[in-house]
C-alpha positions, 0 to 999 in steps of 0.5 A: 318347249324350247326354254331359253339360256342366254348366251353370246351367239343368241344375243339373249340378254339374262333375265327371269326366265333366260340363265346365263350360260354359266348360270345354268351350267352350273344348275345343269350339273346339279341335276346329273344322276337325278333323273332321265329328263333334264329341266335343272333351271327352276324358271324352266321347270314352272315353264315346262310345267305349265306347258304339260297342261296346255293342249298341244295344238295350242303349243304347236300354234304358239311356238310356230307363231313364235318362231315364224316371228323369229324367222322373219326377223332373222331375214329382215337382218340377213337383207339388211347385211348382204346390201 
């Protein structure tokens, strides 16, 4: 489940469910020692949860569709800069 951090380079603004770089280095280093599997912002962790009782092909249909969108709006910029 990508789970978003908000950073300069993604142009994500922080919001609910989107820590600040800073924020969630700091969650991140909280969570060291605890255990194998890192989910240390706690907005992930409902995400991360929920996600677990979700049937995988509905992820997978998801997340492509999310990303396909994504794509497609990286590609409209990517034309509009190279004219």
């Amino acid at each position: 489940v990508p789970l978003y951090v908000s950073t300069k380079m993604t142009k994500i603004r922080p919001s609910f469910f989107a820590p600040s770089a800073d924020e969630y280095a700091r969650w991140c280093l909280r969570w060291v020692g605890h255990d194998a599997v890192c989910v240390p912002y706690w907005t992930h962790s409902i995400q991360s949860l929920a996600a677990r009782f979700l049937p995988d092909a509905f992820l997978d249909w998801w997340f492509f569709r999310c990303f396909l969108l994504l794509r497609e709006k990286a590609m409209k910029q990517q034309h509009l800069y190279s004219k």
